[in-house]
N, C-alpha and C positions, 0 to 999 in steps of 0.2 A: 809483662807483669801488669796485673790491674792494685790501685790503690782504693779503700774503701776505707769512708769515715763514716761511722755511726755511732748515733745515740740513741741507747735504747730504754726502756723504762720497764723494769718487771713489777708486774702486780705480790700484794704478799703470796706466799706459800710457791710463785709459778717458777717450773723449773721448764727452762727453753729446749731443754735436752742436750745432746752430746752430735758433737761437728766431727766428722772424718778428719784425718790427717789431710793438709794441703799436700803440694808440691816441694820436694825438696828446696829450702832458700825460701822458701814463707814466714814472714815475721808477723806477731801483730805486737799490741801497745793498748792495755787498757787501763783505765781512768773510770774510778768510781767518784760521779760529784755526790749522789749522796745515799743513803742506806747502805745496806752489807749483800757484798756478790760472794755469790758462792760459787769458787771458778778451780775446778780440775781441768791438772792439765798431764795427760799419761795418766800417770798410778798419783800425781801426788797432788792434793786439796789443797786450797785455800781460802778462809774467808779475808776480805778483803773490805773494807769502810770508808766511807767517805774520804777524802784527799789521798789514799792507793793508790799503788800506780805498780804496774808490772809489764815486764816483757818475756816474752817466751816465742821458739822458734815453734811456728803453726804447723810443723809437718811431723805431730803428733797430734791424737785426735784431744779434741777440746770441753768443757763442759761446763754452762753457765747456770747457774740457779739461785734464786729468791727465797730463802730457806725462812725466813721471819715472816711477822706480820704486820710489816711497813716495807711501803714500794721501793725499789732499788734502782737509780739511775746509774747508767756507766757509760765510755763513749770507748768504740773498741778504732787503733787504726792501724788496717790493716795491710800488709803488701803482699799480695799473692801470686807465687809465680804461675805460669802457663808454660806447656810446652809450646815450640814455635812451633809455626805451619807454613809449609811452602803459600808463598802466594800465589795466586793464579796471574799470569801472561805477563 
């Protein structure tokens, strides 16, 4: 499993595009500190504002977007499974 914390910052109008599905047992956790995210997730939207906060299992693909015209911070944390791998010796 790897863990990822980020904070990202979209310009107005930028849309980041759309994330595949993880691994089955992928969660992530976002937090918008301030503007409005515009976060599909499957088939279903949502805008999301300042102090938001959502969870959703990531092994559905994902979609983050900056739809206004004031920048949008959000911090996304994510846990993302991996298949194992044999180790080598």
């Amino acid at each position: 499993m790897n863990f990822e914390w980020i904070r990202t910052t979209l310009p107005a109008g930028c849309d980041a595009g759309t994330f595949p599905a993880y691994a089955p047992g992928s969660h992530e956790f976002v937090v918008v500190e301030h503007g409005t995210l515009h976060l599909g997730i499957g088939d279903a939207v949502y805008d999301l504002t300042a102090g938001d906060s959502v969870y959703f299992p990531a092994d559905t693909r994902h979609a983050y977007a900056n739809r206004t015209g004031e920048p949008c911070t959000y911090y996304v944390a994510a846990l993302i499974m991996r298949p194992r791998t044999a180790r080598p010796g």
